[in-house]
MIKE-17167 format. One line per field, with one value per residue: residue number from 1; residue in one letter; x, y, z negated of N, C-alpha, C in turn. Coordinates in pm, 1 decimal, always signed. Layout:
n = [NUM;...]
res = [A;...]
n_X = [X;...]
n_Y = [Y;...]
n_Z = [Z;...]
ca_X = [X;...]
ca_Y = [Y;...]
ca_Z = [Z;...]
c_X = [X;...]
c_Y = [Y;...]
c_Z = [Z;...]
This chain:
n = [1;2;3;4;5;6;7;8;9;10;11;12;13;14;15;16;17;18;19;20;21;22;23;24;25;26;27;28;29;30;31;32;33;34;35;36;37;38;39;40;41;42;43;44;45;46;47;48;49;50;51;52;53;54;55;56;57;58;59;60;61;62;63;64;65;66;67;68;69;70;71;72;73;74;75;76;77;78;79;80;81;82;83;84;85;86;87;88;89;90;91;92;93;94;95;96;97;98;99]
res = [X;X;X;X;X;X;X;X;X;X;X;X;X;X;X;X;X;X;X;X;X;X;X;X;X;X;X;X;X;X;X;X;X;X;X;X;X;X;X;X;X;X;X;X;X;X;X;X;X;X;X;X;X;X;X;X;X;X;X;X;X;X;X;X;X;X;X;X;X;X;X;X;X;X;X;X;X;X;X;X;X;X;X;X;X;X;X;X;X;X;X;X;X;X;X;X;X;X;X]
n_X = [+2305.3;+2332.8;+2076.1;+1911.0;+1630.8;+1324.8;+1198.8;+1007.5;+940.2;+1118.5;+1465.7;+1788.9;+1986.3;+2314.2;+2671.8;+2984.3;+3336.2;+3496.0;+3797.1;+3903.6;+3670.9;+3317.7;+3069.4;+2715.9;+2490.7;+2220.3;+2090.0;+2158.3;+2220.0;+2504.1;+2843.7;+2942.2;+2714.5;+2674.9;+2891.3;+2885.0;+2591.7;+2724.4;+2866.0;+3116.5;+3296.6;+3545.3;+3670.4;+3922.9;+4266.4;+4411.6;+4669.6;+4888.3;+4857.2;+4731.3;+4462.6;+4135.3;+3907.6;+3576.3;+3287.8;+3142.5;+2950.6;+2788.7;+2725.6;+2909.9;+3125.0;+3288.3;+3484.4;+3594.8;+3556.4;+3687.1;+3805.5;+3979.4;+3860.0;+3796.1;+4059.3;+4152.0;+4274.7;+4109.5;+3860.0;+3524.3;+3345.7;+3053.8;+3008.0;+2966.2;+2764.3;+2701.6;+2798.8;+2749.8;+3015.7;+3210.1;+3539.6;+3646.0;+3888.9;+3998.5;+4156.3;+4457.7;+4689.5;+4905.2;+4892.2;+5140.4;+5365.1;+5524.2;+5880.0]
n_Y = [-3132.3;-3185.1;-3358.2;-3624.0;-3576.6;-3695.0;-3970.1;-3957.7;-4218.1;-4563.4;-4598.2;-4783.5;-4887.9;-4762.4;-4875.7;-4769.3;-4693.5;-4472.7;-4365.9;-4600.7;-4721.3;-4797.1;-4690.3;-4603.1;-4534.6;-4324.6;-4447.2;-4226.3;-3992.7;-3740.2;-3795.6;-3580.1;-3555.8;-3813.9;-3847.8;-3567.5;-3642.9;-3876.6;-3822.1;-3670.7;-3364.8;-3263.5;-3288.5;-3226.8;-3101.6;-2784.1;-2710.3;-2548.1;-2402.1;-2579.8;-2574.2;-2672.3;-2825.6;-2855.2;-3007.2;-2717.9;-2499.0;-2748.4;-2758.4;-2790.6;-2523.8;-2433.1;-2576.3;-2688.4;-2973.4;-3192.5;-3488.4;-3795.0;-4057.5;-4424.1;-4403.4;-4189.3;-3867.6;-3541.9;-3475.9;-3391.9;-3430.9;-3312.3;-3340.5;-3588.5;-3917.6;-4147.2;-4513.6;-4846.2;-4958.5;-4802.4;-4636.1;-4396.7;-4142.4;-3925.3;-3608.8;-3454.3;-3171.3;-3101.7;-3321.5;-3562.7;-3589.2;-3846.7;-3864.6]
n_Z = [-3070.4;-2807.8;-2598.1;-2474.8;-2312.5;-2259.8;-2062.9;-1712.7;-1650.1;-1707.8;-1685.4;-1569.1;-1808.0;-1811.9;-1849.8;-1968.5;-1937.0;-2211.5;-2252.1;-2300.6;-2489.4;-2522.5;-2413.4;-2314.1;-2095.5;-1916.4;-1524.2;-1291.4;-1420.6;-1488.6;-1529.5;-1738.7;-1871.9;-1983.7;-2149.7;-2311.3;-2446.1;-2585.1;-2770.0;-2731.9;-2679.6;-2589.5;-2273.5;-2161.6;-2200.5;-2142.7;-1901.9;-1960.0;-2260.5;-2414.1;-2474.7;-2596.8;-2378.7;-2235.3;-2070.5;-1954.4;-1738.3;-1584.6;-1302.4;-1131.3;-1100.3;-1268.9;-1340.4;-1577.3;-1672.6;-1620.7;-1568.7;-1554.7;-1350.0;-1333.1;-1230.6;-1072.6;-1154.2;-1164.4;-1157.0;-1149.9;-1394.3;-1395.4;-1160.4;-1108.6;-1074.9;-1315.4;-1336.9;-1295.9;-1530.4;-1449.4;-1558.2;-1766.1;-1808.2;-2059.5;-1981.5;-2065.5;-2074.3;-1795.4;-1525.4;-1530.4;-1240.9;-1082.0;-937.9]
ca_X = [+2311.2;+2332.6;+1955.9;+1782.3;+1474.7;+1213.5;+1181.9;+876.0;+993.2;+1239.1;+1620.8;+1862.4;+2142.2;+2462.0;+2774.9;+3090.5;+3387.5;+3570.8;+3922.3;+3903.1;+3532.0;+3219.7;+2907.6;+2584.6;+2416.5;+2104.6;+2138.6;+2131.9;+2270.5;+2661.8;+2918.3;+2951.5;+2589.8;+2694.7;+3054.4;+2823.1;+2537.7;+2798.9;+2945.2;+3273.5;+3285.8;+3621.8;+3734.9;+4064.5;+4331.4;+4487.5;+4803.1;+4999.5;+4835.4;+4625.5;+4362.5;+4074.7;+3763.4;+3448.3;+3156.0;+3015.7;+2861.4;+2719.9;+2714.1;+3015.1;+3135.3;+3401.2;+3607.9;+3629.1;+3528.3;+3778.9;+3892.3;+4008.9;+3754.2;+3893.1;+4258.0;+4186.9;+4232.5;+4114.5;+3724.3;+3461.9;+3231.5;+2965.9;+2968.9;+2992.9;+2671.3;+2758.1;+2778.9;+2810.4;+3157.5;+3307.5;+3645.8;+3667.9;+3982.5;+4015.2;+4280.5;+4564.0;+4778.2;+4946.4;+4915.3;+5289.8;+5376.1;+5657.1;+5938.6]
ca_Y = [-3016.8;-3184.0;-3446.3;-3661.1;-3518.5;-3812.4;-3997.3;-4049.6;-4364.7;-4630.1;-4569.1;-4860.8;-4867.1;-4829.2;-4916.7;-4708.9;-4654.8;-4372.5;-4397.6;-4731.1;-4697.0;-4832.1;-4601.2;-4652.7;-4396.9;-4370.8;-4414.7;-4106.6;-3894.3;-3727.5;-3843.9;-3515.8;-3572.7;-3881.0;-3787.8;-3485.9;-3748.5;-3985.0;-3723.6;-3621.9;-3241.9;-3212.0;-3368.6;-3231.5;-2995.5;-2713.7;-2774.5;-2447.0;-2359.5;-2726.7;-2540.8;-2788.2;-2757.3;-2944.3;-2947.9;-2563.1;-2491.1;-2871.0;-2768.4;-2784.7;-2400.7;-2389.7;-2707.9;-2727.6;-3095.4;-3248.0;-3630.5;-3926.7;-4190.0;-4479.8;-4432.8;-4091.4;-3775.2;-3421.3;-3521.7;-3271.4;-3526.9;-3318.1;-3368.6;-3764.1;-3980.4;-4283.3;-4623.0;-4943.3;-5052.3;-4670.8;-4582.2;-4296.2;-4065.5;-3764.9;-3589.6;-3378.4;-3103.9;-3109.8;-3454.9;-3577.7;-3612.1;-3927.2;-3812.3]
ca_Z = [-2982.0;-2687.7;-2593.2;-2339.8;-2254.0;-2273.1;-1898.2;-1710.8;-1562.4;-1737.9;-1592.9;-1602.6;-1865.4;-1719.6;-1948.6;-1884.4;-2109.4;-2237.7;-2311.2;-2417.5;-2594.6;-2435.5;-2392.6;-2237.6;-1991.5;-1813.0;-1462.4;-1275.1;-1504.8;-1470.0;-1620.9;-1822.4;-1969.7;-2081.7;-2206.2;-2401.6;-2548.6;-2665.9;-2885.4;-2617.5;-2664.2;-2546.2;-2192.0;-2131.0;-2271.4;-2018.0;-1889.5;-2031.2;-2414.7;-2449.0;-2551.6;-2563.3;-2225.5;-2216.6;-1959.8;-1955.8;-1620.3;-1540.0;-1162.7;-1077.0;-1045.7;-1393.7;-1348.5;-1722.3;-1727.5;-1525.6;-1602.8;-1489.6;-1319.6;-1228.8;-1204.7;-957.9;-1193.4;-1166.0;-1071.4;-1204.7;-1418.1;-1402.5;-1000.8;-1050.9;-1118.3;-1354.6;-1238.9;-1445.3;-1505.5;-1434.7;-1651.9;-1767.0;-1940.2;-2087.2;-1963.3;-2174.5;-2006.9;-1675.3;-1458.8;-1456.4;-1095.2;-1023.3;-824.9]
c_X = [+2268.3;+2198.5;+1932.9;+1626.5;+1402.6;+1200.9;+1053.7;+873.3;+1122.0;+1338.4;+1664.0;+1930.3;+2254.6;+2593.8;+2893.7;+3210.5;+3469.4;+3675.0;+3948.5;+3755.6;+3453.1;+3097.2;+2811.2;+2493.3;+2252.2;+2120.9;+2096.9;+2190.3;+2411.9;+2725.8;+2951.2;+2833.2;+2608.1;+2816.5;+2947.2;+2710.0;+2629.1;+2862.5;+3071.0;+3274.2;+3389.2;+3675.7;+3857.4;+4156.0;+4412.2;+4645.1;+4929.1;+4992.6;+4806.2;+4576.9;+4255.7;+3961.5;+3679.4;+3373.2;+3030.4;+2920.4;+2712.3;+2660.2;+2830.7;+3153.0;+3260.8;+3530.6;+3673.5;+3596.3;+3554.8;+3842.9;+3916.5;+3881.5;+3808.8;+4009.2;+4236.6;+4147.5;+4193.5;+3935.1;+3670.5;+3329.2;+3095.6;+2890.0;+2967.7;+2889.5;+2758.8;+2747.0;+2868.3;+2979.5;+3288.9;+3434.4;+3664.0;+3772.8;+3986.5;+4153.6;+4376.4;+4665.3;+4750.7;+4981.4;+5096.5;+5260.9;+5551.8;+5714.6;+5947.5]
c_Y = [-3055.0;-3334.1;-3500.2;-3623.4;-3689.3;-3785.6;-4056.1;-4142.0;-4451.5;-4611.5;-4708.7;-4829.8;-4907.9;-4793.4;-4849.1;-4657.6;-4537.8;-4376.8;-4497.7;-4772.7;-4718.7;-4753.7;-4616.1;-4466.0;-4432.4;-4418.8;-4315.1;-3985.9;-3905.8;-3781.7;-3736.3;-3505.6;-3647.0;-3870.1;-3682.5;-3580.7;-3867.4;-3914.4;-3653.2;-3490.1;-3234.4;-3278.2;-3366.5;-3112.8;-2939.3;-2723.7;-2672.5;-2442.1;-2515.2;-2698.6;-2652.4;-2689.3;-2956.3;-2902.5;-2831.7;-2531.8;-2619.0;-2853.2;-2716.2;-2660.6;-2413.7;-2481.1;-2720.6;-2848.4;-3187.2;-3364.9;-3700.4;-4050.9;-4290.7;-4450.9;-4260.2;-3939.6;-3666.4;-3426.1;-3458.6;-3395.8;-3461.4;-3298.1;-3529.9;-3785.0;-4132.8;-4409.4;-4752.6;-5004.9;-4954.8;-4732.3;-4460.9;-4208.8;-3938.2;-3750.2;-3471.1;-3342.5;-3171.3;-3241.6;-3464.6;-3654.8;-3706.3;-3857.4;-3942.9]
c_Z = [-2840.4;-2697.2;-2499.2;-2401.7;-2201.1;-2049.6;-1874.2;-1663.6;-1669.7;-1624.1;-1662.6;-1687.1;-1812.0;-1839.7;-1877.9;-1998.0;-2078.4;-2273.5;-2433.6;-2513.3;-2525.1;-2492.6;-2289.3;-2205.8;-1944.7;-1634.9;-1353.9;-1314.1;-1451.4;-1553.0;-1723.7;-1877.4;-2002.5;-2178.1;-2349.8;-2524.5;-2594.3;-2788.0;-2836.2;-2639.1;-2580.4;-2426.5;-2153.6;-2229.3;-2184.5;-2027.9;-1982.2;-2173.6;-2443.0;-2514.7;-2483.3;-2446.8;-2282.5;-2166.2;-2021.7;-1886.0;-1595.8;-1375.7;-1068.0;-994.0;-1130.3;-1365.3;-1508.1;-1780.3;-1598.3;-1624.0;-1493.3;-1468.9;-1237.8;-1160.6;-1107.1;-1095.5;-1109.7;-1119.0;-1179.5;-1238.4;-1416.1;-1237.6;-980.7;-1107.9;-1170.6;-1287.6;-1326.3;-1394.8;-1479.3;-1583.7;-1606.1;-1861.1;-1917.4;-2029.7;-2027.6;-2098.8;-1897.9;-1673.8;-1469.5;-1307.5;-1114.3;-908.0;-689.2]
């Protein structure tokens, strides 16, 4: 469903994992285009029903593809460009907040 479109230039491969899982990007690309070509449909689950969301928009208008990068949730992957060595988690319901 989801493709790279043939480049007219070689891109680096940049290595970045997914909840524990290592996937390879171009670089350039968001982190919700690679999340989508790795096979990721689903990035988070809403905090009230946990009905599942995955990147709809891809410009940053829906906030339906909201994870964790590097330890800082709620970041809209398809506003982040990859970058080797990222972590990345899905995230499920409402953040618990420490008192």
């Amino acid at each position: 469903m989801f493709a790279r479109l043939p480049d007219l230039k070689e891109r680096a491969v940049v290595r970045l994992t997914v909840d524990g899982r290592a996937i390879e990007a171009r670089a350039g690309e968001s982190v919700a285009a690679a999340l989508l070509l790795s096979g990721v449909l689903v990035v988070r689950t809403t905090p009230v029903s946990g009905a599942p969301r995955g990147p709809f928009c891809m410009m940053g208008v829906c906030f339906d593809c909201l994870v964790s990068i590097d330890g800082e949730p709620n970041r809209q992957a398809c506003m982040v460009t990859v970058r080797d060595g990222m972590q990345v988690e899905r995230m499920q319901g409402a953040r618990k907040v420490d008192p």
